[in-house]
N, C-alpha and C positions, 0 to 999 in steps of 0.2 A: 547485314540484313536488308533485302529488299522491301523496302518499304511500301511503294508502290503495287507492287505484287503480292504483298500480305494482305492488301487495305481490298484489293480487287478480287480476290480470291473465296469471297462470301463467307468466310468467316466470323466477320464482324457482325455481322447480319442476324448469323445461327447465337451470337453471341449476345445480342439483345432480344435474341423472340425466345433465348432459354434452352436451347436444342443441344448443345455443349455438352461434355461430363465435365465431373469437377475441375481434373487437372487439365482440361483444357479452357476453361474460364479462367484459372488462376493464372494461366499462360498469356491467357487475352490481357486480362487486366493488370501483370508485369508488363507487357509490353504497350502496355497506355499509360502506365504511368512512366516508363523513361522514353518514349518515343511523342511528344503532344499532336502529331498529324494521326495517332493513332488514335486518340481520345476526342479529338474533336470530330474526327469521324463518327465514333459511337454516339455523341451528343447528337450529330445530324442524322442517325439512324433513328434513333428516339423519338427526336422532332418529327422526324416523318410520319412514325406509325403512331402518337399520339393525333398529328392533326387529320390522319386519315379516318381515325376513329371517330375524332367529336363531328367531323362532316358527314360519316357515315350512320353515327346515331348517335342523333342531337340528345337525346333523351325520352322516356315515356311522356306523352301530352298528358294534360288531366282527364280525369274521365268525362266521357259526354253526357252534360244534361238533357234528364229529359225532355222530350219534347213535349209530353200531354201524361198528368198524371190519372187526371180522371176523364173518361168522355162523360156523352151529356148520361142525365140520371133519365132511365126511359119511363114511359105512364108508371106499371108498378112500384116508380119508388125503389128499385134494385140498385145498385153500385156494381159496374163488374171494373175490374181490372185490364190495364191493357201492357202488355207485354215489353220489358224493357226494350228500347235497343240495344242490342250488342254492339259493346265498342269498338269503334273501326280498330282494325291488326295494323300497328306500328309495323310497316314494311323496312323503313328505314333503320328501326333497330335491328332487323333481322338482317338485312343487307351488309350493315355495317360488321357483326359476327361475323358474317358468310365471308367479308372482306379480311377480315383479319384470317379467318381458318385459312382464306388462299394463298394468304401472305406466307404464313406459317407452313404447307405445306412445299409452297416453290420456294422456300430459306431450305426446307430438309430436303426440297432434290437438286438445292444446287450445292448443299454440303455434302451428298451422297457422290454428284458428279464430281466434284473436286476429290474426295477421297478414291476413286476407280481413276480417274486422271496421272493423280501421282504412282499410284498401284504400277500401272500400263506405262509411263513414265520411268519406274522405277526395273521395269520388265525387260524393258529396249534397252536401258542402259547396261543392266547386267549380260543383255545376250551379243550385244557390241563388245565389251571388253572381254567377252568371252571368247569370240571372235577373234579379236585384234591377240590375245592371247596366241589361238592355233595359228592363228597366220604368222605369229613370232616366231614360235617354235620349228612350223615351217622349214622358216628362213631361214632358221639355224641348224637345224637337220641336212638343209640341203647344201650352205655350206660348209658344212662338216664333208659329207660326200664326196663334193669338189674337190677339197682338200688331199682327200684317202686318194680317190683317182688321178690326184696331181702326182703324185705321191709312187705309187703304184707304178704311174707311164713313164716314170723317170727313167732315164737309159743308164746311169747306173746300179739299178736295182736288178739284185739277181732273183731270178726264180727260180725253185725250187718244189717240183711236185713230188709229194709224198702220199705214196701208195697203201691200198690196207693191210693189216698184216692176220694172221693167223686168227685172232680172235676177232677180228672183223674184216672180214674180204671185200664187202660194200664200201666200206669206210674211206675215204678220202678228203687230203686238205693240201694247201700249199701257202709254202712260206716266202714272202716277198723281203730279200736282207738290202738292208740299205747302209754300206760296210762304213760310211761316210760321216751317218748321222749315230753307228752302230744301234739301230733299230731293227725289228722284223717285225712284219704286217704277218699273222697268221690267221687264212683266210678259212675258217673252222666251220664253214656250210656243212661240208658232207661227214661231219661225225655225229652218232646219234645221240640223242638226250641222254644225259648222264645219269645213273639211278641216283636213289637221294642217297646222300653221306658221302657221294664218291665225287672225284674233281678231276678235268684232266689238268694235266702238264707236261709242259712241251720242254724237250732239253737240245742242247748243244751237242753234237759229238764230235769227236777226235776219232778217229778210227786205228790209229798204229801209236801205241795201244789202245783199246778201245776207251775212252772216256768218258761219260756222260755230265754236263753241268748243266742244271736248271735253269732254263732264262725264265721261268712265270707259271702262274698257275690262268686256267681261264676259268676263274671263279664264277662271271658273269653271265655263265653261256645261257643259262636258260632263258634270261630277262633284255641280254642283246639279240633286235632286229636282224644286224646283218650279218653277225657271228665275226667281224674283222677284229682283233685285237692288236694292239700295240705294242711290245715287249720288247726290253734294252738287251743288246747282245754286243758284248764285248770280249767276246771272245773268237779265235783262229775255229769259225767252224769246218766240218767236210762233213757233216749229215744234221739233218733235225727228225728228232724221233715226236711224238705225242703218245704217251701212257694214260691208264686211269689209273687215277689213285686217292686214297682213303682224304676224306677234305682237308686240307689245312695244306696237303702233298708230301710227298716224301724226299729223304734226302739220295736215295739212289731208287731208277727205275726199276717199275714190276715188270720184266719183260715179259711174266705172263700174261699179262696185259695191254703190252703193245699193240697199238692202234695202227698209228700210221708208221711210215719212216721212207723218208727222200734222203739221198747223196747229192753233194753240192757239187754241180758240174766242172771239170776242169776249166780254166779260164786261159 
């Protein structure tokens, strides 16, 4: 704990003119009794506005005697009366009042401004790491990228476009194999959004006889950005088909459902 910066922060202040709720006097005064730079502060807060008080109003004077009870008695022998003085107005006690309400009121604006301080403090700091957050992400988004296009430009990597088929003529994707790390980048931009319940998947083929093996399903297509998926392929391909099929995929393709399909060029 800051010490220094507790003691400065006009707390103490709000905390002898009564401006506090409970659990935060109870807070003030645990931390004056194990901190004593804290409690001897509040004694010298005390000391203050006690001796500002008795200089600002000494107390009510006595009242003023009169000066003349009776004047003179005139010929008829009559008494009249003659009009008290009103007692001078103790200014000094009113001053000394007016001195404390000021006191009291700049303790609750500067416990007001402390309390918007930390607010506004507390503001900055969340929209900074909120920040430093997206600028993380970022970084890591774009090295990810990097990567896929390192990847991709490699001059061992075959390319492989696969054109639409029957039930989609628009449709188009291409499969980048990397025979080395037996990977393929399947680059899934141009197939359309999947209805719900259905999933594509992309297989391997063998052509003589025709074979088809599943290297993956692209579960994630609607929630991936670039549509590029990563998929193990260890297998002797010579085409790659992409189907849609019911979610979870199937173990042999719907070919009525055939999307794309590229042959892997002779080398």
């Amino acid at each position: 704990m800051d010490i220094e910066k507790y003691i400065s922060s006009g707390i103490l202040e709000l905390y002898v003119a009564g401006l506090l709720t409970e659990a935060e006097n109870k807070e003030v005064s645990e931390y004056a009794k194990s901190h004593p730079e804290i409690e001897r502060e509040i004694r010298a807060i005390e000391a203050s506005v006690l001796a500002l008080s008795k200089a600002a109003s000494p107390g009510l004077s006595e009242k003023s005697k009169l000066d003349q009870l009776w004047l003179k008695i005139d010929g008829n022998d009559k008494s009249r009366v003659v009009e008290l003085r009103q007692p001078r107005r103790n200014w000094f006690a009113y001053s000394g009042w007016a001195a404390a309400a000021v006191l009291l009121v700049g303790l609750w604006w500067v416990y007001n401004q402390n309390q918007e301080l930390r607010t506004d403090m507390q503001t900055r700091v969340d929209e900074v790491q909120q920040l430093e957050n997206q600028i993380e992400e970022a970084r890591y988004s774009l090295t990810q990228t990097q990567e896929l296009f390192n990847s991709l430009r490699d001059k061992d990597v075959t390319i492989v476009p696969l054109s639409g088929q029957e039930v989609a003529p628009d449709a188009y994707a291409r499969a980048y194999w990397k025979k080395d790390t037996q990977q393929v980048y399947i680059d899934a931009q141009g197939l359309p959004e999947p209805p719900p319940g259905m999933v594509y998947q992309v297989w391997s083929l063998k052509l003589s006889p025709l074979t088809p093996t599943s290297i993956g399903l692209l579960d994630s297509f609607a929630t991936d950005d670039n549509k590029v998926f990563v998929l193990e392929n260890a297998n002797e391909s010579e085409a790659f088909g992409i189907t849609l099929e019911p979610a979870g995929g199937s173990e042999t393709p719907t070919l009525e459902q055939l999307y794309t399909l590229g042959a892997v060029a002779a080398s």
